[in-house]
N, C-alpha and C positions, 0 to 999 in steps of 0.2 A: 504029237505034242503041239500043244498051240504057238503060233510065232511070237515072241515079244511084243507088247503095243511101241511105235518109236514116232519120234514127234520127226516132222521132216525139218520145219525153221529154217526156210529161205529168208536170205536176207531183205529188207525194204532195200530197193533201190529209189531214186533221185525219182523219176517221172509218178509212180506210186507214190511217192510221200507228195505229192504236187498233186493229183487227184484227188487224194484223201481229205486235203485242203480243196479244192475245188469244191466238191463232194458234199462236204460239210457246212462251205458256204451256201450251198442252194439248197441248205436245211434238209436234207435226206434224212432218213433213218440208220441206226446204226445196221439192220439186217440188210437193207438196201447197197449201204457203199461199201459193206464184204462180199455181197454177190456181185457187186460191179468187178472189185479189186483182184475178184477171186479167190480171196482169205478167208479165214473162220474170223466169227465174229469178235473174238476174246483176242485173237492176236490185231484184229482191225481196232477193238478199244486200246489195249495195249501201247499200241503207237501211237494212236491219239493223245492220250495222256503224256506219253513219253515228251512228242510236239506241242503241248498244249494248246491240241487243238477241242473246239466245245463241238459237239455230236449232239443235234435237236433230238429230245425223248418224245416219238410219238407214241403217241396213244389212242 
């Protein structure tokens, strides 16, 4: 029988939320500063939003 899917949800700590900001200021992609962060990209918008912080949509 197959395992459960389970989400892991580490917490943001202080230096990641201060990169994210970084991150965002030098207009990155949102798929860019969750592979820097090391996050999936739903929890790297997630917190964004939570900080209100703006994520440049490229295209």
């Amino acid at each position: 029988m197959a395992e459960p899917f389970t989400r892991h949800r580490q917490p943001w700590n202080s230096d990641e939320v201060a990169m994210l900001r970084t991150l965002a200021a030098k207009g990155m992609g949102l798929k860019a500063i969750a592979k820097a962060l090391k996050r999936s990209e739903e929890s790297t918008k997630d917190r964004a939003k939570v900080d209100g912080i703006a994520i440049a949509k490229l295209r």
